[in-house]
VEXDRENVO-893307 format. One record per residue (C-alpha): chain; residue number from 1; x, y, z. Coordinates in Angstrom, 3 decimals, always signed. Example, Ala and Ser with C-alpha at 12.3 -4.5 7.8 and 13.67 -1.06 7.14 Angstrom:
ch:A i:1 c1:+12.300 c2:-4.500 c3:+7.800 $
ch:A i:2 c1:+13.670 c2:-1.060 c3:+7.140 $
This chain:
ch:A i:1 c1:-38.405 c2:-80.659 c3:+39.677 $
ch:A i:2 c1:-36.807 c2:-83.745 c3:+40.039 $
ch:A i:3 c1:-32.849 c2:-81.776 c3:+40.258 $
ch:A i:4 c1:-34.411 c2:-80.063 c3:+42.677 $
ch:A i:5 c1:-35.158 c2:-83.622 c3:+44.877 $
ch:A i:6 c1:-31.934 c2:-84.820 c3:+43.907 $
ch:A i:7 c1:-30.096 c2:-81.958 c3:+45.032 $
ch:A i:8 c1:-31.753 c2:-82.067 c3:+48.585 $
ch:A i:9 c1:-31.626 c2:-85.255 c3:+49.289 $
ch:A i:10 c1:-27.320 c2:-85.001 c3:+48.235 $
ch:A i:11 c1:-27.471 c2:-82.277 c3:+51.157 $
ch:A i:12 c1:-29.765 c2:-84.357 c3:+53.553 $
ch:A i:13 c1:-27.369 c2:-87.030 c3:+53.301 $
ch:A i:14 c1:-24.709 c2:-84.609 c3:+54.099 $
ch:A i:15 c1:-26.124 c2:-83.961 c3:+56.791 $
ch:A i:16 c1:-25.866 c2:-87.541 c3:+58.229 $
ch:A i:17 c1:-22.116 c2:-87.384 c3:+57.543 $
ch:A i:18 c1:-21.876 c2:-84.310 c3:+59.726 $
ch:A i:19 c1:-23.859 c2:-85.648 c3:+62.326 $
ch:A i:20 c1:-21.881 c2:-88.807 c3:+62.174 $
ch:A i:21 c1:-18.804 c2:-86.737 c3:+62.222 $
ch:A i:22 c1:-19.682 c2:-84.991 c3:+65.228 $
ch:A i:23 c1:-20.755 c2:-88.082 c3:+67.012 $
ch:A i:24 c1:-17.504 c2:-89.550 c3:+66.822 $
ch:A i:25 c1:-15.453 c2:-86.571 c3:+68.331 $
ch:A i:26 c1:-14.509 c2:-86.893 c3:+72.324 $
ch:A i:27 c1:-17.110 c2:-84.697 c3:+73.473 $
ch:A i:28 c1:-19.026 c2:-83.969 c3:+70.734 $
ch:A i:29 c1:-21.475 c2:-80.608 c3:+70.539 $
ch:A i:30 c1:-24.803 c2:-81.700 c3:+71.218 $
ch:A i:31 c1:-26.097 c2:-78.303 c3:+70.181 $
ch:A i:32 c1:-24.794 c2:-78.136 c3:+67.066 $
ch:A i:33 c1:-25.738 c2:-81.907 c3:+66.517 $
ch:A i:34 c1:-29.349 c2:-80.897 c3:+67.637 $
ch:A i:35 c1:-29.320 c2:-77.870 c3:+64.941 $
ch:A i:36 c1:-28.045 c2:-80.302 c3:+62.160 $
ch:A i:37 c1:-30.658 c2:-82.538 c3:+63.271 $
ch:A i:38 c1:-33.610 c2:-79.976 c3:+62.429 $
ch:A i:39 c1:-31.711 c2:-78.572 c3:+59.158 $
ch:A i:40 c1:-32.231 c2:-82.263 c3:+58.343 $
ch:A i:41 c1:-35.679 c2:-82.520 c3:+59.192 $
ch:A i:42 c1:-36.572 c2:-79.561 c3:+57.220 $
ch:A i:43 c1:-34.924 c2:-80.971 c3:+53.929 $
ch:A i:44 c1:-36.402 c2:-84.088 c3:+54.994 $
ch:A i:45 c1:-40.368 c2:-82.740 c3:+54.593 $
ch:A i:46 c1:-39.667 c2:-80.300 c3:+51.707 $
ch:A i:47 c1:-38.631 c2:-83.677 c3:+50.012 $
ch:A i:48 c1:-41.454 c2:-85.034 c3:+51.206 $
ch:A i:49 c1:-43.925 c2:-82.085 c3:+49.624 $
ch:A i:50 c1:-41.983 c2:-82.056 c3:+46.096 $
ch:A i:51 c1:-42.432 c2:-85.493 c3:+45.655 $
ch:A i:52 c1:-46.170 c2:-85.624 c3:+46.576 $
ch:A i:53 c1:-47.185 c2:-83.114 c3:+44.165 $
């Protein structure tokens, strides 16, 4: 189980470098920042249920 944590947390921090990226444009997308945002959250409590059981 524990490639399994490994390889979402490597895509949850992904994540933060496309938010980051986003961010930093002119006028970035706030809708697509918002979507990243809940991809994010998702991975974010499936980690959360792996690693409690």
């Amino acid at each position: 189980m524990q490639p399994r944590i490994n390889e979402l947390k490597r895509r949850h921090a992904n994540l933060d470098d496309a938010i980051e990226g986003e961010a930093q444009r002119p006028l970035p997308d706030q809708a697509a920042i918002a979507e990243v945002k809940k991809q994010k959250l998702k991975l974010k409590e499936e980690i959360s249920h792996m690693e409690a059981v």
